[in-house]
N, CA and C atoms of all chains as a GROMACS GRO file, in nm:
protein
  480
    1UNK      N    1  -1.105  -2.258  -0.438
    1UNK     CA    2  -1.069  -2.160  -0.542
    1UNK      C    3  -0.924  -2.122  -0.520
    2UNK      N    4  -0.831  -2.120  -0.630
    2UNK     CA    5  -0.708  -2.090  -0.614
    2UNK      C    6  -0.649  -2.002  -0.584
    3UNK      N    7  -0.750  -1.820  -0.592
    3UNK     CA    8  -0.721  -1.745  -0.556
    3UNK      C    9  -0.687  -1.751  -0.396
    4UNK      N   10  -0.798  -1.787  -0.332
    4UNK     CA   11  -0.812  -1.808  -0.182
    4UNK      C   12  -0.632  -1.872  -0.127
    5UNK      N   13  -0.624  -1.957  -0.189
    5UNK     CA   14  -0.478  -2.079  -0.183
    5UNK      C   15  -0.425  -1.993  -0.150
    6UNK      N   16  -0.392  -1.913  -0.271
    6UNK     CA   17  -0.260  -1.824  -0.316
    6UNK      C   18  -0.268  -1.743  -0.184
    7UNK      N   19  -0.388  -1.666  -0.145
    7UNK     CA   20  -0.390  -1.542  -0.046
    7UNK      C   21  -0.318  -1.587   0.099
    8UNK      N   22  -0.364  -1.739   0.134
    8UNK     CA   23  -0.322  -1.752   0.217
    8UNK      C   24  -0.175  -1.732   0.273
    9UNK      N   25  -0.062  -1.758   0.181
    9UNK     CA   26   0.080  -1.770   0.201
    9UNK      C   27   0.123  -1.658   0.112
   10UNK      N   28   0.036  -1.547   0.091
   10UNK     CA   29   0.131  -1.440   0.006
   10UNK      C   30   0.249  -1.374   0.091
   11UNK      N   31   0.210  -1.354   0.206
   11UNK     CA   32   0.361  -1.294   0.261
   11UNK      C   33   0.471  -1.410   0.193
   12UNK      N   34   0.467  -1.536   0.235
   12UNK     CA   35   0.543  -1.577   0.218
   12UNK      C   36   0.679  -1.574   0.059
   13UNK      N   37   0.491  -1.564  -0.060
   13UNK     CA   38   0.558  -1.562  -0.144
   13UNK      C   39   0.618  -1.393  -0.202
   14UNK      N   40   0.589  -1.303  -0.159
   14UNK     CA   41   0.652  -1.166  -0.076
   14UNK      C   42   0.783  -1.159  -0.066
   15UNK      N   43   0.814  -1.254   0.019
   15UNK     CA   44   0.936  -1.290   0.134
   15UNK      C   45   1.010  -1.360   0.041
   16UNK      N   46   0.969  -1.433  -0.108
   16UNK     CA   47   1.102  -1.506  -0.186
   16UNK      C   48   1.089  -1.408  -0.327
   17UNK      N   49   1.064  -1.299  -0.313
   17UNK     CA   50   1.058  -1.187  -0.428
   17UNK      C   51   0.959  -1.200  -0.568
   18UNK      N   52   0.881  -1.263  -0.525
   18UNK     CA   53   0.796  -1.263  -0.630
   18UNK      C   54   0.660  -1.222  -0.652
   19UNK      N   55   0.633  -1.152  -0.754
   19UNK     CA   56   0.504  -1.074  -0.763
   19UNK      C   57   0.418  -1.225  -0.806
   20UNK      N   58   0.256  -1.152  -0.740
   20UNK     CA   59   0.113  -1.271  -0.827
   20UNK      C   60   0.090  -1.198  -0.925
   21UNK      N   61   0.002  -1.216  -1.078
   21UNK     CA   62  -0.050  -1.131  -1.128
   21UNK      C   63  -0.128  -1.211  -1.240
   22UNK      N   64  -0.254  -1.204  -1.173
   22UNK     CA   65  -0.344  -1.264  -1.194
   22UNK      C   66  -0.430  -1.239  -1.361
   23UNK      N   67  -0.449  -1.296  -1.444
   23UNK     CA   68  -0.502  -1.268  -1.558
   23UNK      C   69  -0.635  -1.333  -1.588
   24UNK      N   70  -0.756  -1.282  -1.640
   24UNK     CA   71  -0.892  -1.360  -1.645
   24UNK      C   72  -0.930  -1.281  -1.751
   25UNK      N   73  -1.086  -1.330  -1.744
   25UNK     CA   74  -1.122  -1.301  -1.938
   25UNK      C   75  -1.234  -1.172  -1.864
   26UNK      N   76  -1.274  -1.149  -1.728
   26UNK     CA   77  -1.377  -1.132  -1.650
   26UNK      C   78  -1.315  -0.910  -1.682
   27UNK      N   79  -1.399  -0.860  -1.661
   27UNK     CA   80  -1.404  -0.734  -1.759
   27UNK      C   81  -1.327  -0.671  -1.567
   28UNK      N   82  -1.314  -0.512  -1.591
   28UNK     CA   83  -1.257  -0.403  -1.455
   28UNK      C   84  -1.353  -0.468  -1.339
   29UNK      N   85  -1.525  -0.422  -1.392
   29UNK     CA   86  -1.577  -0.418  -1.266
   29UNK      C   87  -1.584  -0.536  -1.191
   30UNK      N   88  -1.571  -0.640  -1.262
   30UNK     CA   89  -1.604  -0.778  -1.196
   30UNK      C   90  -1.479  -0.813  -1.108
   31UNK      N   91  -1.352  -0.796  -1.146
   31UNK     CA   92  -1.251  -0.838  -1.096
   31UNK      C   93  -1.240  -0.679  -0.950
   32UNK      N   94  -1.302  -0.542  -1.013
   32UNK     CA   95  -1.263  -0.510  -0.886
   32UNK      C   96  -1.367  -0.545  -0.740
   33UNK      N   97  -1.487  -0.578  -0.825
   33UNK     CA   98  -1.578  -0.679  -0.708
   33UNK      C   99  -1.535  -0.764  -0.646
   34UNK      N  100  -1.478  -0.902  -0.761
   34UNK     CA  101  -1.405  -0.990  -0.661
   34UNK      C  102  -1.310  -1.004  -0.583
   35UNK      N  103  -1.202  -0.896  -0.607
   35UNK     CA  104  -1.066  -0.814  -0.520
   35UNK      C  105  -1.141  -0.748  -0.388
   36UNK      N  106  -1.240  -0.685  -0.361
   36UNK     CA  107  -1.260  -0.629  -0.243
   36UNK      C  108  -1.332  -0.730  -0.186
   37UNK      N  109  -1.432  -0.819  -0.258
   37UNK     CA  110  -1.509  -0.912  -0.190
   37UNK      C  111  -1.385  -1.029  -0.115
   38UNK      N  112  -1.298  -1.056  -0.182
   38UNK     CA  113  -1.224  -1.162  -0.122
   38UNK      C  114  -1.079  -1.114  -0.073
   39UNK      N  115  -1.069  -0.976  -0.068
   39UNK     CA  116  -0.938  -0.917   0.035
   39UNK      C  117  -0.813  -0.972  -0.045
   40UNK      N  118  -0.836  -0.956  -0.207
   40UNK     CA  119  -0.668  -0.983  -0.278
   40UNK      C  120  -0.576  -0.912  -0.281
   41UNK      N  121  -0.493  -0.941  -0.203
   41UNK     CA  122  -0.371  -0.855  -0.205
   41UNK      C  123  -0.283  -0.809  -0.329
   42UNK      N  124  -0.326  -0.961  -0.428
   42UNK     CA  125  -0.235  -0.976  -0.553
   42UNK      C  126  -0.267  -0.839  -0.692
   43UNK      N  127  -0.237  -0.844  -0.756
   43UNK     CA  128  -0.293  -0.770  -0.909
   43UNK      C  129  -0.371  -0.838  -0.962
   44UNK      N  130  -0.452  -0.803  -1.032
   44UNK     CA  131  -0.516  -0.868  -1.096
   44UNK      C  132  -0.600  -0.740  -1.210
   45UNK      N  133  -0.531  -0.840  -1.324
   45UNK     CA  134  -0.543  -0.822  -1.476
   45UNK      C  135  -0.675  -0.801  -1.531
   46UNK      N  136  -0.767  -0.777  -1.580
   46UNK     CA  137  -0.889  -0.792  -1.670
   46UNK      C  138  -0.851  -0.827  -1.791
   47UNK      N  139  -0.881  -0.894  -1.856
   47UNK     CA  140  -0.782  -0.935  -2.027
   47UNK      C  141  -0.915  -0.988  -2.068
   48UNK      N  142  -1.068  -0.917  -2.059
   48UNK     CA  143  -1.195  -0.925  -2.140
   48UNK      C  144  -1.148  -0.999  -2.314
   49UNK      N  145  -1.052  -0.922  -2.369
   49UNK     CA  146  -1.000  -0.936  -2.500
   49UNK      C  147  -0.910  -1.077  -2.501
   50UNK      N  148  -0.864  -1.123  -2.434
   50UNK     CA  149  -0.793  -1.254  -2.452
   50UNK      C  150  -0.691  -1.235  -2.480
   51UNK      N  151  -0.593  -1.122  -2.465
   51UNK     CA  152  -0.480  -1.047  -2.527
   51UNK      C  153  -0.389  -1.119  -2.500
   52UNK      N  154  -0.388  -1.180  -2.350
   52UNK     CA  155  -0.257  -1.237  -2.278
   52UNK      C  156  -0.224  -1.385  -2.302
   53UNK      N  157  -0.377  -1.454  -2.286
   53UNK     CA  158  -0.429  -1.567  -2.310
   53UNK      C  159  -0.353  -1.603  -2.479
   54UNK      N  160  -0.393  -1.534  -2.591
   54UNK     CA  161  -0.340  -1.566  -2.732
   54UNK      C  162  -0.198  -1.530  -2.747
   55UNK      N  163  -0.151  -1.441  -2.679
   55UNK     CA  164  -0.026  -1.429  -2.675
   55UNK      C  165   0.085  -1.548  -2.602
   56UNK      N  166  -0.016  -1.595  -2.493
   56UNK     CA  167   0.066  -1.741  -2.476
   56UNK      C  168   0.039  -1.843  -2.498
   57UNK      N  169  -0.044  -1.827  -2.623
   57UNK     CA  170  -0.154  -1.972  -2.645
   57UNK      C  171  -0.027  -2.078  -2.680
   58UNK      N  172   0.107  -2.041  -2.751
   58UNK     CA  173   0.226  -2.144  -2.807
   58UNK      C  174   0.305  -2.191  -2.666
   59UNK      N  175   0.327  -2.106  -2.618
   59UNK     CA  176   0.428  -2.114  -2.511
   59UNK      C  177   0.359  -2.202  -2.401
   60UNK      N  178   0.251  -2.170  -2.399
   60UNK     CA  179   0.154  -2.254  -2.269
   60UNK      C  180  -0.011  -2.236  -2.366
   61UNK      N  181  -0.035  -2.411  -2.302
   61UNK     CA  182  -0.162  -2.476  -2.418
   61UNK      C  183  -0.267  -2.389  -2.343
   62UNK      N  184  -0.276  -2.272  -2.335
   62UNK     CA  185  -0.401  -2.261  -2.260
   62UNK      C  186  -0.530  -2.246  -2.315
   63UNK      N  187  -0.518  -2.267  -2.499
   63UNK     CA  188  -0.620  -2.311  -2.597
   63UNK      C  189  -0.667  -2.432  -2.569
   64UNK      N  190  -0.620  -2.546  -2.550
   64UNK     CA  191  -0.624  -2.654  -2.528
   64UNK      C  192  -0.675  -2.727  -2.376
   65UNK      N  193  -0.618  -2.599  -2.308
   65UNK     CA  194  -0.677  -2.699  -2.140
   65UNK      C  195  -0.846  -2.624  -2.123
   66UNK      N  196  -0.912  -2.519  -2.264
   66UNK     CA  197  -1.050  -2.527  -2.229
   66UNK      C  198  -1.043  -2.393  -2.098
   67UNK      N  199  -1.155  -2.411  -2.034
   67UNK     CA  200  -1.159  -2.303  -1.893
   67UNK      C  201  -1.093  -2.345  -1.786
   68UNK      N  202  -1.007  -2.458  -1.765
   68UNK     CA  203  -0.914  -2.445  -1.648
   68UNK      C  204  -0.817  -2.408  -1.655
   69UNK      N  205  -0.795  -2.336  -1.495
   69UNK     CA  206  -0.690  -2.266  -1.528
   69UNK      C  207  -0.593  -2.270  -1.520
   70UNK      N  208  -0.467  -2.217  -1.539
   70UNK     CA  209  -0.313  -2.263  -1.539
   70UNK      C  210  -0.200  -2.111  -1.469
   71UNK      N  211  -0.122  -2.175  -1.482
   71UNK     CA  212  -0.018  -2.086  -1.402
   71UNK      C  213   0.147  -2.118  -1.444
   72UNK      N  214   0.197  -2.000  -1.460
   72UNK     CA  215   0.365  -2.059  -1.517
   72UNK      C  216   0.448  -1.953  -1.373
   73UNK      N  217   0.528  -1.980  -1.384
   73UNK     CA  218   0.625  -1.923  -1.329
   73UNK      C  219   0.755  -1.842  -1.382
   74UNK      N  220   0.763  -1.741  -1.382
   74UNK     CA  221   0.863  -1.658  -1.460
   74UNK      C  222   0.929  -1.606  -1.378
   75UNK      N  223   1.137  -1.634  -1.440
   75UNK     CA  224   1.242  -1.621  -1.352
   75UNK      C  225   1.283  -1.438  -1.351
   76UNK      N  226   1.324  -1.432  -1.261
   76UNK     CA  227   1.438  -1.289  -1.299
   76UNK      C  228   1.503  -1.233  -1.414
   77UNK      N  229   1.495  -1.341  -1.475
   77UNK     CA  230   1.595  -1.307  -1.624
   77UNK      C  231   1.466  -1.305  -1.743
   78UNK      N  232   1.324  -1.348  -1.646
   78UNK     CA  233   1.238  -1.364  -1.773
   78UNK      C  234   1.189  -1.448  -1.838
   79UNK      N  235   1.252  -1.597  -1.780
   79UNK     CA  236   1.228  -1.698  -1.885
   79UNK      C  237   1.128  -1.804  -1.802
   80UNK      N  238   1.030  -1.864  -1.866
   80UNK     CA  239   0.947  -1.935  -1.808
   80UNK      C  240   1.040  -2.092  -1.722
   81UNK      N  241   0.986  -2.117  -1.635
   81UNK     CA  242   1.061  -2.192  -1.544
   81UNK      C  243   0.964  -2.313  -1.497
   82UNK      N  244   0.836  -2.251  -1.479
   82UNK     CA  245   0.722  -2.376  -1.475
   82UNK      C  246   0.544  -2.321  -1.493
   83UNK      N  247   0.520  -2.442  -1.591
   83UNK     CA  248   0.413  -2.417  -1.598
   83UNK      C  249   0.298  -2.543  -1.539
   84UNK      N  250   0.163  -2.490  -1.459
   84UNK     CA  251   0.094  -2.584  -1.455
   84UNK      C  252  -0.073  -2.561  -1.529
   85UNK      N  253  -0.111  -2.732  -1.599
   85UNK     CA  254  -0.240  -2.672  -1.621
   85UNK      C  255  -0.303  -2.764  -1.553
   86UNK      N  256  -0.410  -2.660  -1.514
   86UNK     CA  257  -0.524  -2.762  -1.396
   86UNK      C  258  -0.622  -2.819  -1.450
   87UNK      N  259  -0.661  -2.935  -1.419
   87UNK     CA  260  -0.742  -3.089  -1.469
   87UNK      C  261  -0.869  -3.074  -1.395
   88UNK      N  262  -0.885  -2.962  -1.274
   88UNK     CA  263  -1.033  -2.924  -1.251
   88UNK      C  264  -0.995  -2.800  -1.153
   89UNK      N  265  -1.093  -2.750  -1.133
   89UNK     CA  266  -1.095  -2.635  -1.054
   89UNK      C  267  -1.032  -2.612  -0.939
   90UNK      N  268  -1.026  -2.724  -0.895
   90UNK     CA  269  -0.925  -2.758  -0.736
   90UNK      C  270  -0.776  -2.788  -0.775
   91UNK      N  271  -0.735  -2.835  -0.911
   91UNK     CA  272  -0.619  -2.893  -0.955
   91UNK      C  273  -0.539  -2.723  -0.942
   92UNK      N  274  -0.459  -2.728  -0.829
   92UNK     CA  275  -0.319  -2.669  -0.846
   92UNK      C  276  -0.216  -2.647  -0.795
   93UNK      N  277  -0.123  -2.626  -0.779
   93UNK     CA  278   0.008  -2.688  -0.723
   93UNK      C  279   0.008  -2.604  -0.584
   94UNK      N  280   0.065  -2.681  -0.519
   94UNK     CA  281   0.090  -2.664  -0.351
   94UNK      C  282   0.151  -2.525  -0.391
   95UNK      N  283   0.092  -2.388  -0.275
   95UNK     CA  284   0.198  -2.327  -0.247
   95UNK      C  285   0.338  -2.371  -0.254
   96UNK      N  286   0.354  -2.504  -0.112
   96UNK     CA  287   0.497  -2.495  -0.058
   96UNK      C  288   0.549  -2.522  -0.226
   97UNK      N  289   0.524  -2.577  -0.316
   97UNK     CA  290   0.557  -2.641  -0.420
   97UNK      C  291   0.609  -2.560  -0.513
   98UNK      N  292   0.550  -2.417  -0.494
   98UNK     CA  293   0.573  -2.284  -0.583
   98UNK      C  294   0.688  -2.202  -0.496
   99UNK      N  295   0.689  -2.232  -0.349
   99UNK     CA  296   0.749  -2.163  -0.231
   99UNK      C  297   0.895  -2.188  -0.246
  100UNK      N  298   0.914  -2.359  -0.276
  100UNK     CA  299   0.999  -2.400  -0.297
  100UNK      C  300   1.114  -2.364  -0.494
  101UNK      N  301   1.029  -2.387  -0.555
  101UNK     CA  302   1.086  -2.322  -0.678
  101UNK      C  303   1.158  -2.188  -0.688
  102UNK      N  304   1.052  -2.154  -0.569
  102UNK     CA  305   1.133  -1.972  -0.614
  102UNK      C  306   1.235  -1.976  -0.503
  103UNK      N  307   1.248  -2.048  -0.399
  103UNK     CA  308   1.393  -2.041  -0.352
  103UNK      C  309   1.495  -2.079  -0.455
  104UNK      N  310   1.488  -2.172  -0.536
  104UNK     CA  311   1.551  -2.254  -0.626
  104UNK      C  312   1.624  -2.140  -0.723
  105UNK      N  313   1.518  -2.050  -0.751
  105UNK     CA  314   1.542  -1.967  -0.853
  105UNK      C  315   1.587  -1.834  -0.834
  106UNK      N  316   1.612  -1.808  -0.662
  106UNK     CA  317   1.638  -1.711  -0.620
  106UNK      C  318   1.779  -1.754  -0.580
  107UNK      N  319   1.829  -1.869  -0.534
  107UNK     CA  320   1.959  -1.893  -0.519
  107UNK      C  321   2.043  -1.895  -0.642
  108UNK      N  322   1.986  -1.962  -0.757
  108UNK     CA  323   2.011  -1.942  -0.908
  108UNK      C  324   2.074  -1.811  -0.957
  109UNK      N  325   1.994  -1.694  -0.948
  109UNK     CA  326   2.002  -1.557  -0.920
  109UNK      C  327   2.093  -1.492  -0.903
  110UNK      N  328   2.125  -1.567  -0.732
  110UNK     CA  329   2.211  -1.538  -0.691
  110UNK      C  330   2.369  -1.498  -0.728
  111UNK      N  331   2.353  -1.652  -0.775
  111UNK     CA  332   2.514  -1.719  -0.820
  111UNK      C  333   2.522  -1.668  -0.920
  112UNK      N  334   2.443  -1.624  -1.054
  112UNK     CA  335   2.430  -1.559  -1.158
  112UNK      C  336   2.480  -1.449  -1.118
  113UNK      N  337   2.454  -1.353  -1.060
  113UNK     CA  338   2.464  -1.190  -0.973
  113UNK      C  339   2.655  -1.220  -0.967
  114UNK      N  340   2.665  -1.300  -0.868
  114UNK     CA  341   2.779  -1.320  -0.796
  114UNK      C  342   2.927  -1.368  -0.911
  115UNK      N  343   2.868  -1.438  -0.989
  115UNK     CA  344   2.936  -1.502  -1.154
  115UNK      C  345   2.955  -1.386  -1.208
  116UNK      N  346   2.876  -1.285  -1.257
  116UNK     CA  347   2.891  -1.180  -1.355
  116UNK      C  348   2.971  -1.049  -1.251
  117UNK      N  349   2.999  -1.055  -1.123
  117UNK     CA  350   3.052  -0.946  -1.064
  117UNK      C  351   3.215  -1.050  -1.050
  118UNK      N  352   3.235  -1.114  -1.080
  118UNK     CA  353   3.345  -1.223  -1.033
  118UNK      C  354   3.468  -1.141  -1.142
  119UNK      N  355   2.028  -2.713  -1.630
  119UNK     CA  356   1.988  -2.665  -1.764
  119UNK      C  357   2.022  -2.558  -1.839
  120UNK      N  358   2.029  -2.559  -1.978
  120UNK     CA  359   2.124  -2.440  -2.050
  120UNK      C  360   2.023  -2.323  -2.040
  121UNK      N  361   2.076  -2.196  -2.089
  121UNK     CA  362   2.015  -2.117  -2.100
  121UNK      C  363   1.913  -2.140  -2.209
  122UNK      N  364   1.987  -2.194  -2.319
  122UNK     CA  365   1.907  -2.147  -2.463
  122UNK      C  366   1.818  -2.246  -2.463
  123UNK      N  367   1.773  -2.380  -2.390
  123UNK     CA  368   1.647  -2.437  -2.351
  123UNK      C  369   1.533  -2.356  -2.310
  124UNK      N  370   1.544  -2.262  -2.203
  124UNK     CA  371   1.489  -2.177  -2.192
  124UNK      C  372   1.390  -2.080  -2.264
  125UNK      N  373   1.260  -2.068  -2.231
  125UNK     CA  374   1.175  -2.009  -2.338
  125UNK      C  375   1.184  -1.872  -2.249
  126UNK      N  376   1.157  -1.751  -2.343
  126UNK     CA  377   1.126  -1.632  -2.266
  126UNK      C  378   1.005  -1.612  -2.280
  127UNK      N  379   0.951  -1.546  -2.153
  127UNK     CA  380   0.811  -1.507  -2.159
  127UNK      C  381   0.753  -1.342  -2.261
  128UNK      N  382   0.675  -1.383  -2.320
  128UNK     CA  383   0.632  -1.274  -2.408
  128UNK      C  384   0.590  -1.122  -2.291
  129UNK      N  385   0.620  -1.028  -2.327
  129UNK     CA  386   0.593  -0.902  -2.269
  129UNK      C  387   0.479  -0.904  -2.292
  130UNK      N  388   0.413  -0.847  -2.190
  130UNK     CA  389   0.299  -0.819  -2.253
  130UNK      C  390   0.219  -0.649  -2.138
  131UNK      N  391   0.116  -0.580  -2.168
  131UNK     CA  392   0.103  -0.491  -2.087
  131UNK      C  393  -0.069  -0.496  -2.051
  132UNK      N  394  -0.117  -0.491  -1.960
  132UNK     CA  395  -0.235  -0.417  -1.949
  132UNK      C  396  -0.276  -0.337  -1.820
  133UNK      N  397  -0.419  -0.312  -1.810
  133UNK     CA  398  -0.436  -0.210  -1.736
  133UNK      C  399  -0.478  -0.316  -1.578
  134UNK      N  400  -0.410  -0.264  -1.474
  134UNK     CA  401  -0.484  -0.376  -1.350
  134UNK      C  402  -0.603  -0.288  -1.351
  135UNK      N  403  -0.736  -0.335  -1.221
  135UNK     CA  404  -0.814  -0.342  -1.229
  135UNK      C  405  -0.896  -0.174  -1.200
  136UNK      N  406  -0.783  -0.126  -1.128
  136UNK     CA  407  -0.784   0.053  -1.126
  136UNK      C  408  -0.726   0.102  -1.219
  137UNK      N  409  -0.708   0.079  -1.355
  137UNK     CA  410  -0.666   0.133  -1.464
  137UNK      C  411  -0.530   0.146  -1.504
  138UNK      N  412  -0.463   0.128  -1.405
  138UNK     CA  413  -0.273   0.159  -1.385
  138UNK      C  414  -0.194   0.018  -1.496
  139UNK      N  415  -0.159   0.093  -1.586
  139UNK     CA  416  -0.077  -0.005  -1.645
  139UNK      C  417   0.014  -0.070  -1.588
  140UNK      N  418   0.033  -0.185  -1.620
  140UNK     CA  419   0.109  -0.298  -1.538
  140UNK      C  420   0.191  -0.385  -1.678
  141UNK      N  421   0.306  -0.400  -1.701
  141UNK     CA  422   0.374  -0.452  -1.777
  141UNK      C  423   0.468  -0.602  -1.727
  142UNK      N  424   0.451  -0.703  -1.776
  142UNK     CA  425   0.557  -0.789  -1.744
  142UNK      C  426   0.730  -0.738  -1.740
  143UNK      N  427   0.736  -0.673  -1.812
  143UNK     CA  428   0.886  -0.607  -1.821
  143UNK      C  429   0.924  -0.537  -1.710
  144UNK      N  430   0.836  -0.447  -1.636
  144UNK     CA  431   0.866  -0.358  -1.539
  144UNK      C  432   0.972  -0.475  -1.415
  145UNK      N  433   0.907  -0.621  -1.402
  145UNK     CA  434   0.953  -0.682  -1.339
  145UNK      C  435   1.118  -0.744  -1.340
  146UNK      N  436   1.127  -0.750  -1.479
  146UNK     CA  437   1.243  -0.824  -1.500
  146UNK      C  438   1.354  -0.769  -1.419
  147UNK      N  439   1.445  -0.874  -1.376
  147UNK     CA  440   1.576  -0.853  -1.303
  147UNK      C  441   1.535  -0.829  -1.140
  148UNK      N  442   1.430  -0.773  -1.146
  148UNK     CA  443   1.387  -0.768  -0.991
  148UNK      C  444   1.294  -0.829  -0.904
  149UNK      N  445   1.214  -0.882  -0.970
  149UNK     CA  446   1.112  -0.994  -0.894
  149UNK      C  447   1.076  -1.126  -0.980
  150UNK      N  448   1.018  -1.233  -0.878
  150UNK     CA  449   1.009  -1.339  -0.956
  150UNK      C  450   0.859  -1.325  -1.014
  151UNK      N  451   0.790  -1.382  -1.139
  151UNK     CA  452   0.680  -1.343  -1.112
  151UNK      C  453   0.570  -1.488  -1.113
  152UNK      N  454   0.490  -1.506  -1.064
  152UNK     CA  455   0.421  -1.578  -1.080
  152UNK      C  456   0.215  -1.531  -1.144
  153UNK      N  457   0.248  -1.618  -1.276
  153UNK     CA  458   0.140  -1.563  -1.370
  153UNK      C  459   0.061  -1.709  -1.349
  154UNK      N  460  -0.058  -1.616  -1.307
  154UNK     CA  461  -0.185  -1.704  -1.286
  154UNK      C  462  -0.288  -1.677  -1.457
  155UNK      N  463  -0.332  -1.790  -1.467
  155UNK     CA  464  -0.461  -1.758  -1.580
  155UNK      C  465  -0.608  -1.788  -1.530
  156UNK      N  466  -0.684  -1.694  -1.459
  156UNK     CA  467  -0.781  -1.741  -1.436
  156UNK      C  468  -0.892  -1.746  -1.525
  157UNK      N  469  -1.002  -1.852  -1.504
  157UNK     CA  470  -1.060  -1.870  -1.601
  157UNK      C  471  -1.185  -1.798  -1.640
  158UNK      N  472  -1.203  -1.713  -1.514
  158UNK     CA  473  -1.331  -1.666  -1.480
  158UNK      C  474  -1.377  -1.680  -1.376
  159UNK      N  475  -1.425  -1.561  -1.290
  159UNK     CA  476  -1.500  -1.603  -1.173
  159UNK      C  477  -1.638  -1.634  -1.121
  160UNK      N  478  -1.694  -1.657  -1.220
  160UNK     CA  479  -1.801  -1.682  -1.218
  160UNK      C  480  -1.846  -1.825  -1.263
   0.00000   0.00000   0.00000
């Protein structure tokens, strides 16, 4: 389960400035069951209504990939940077794989920061 | 890559799982975020 993945290396992803924030169709009580049952450090959303889900149904197919689930990545400035959709329940991208992007996008950042004070 | 390739992510707000509103916007400029869609836990 991907939650589990994620928990394992959250300091890490902590440590390159980036929040988790988890979104499901699953109502308060269920998600705050599964947050204490499995020690999530992350947020996690209830979106019973599909609010978030239809709101990115264009931007990311997540009409289309059915009940697996997917994950994008959003930069500092806001703008989507990567998205993945998973092909089964186990399908999803390496931490280091996400670990690595957000260095990418934190040095990016950077130089952006450093450009506009120039 | 250019900027204007770039898609922005839609704002969006809801309540986390203790009721506390949580907004994608609150983040911008200061953290990276990484948005999971889960499908259900059950």
């Amino acid at each position: 389960m991907h939650m589990a993945q994620l928990r394992q290396d959250y300091d890490k992803f902590v440590a390159k400035d980036a929040v988790i924030l988890v979104v499901g169709p699953d109502n308060k009580t269920a998600f705050q069951e599964y947050w204490s049952k499995n020690e999530l450090p992350f947020i996690g959303l209830p979106d019973p209504r599909h609010h978030v889900a239809k709101l990115y149904g264009q931007q990311v197919k997540l009409l289309k990939a059915g009940r697996m689930p997917a994950m994008m990545v959003i930069d500092k400035a806001g703008k989507i940077r990567f998205r993945h959709y998973a092909d089964s329940m186990r399908d999803i991208p390496s931490n280091q794989a996400i670990i690595r992007l957000l260095d990418i996008l934190n040095e990016e950042h950077l130089d952006v920061s450093n450009n506009a004070s120039a | 890559m250019s900027e204007t390739q770039l898609q922005e992510a839609h704002d969006f707000t809801l309540d986390d799982y203790q009721g506390q509103p949580v907004s994608l916007s609150e983040y911008k400029y200061q953290k990276n975020v990484v948005l999971v869609f889960n499908r259900g836990f059950i």
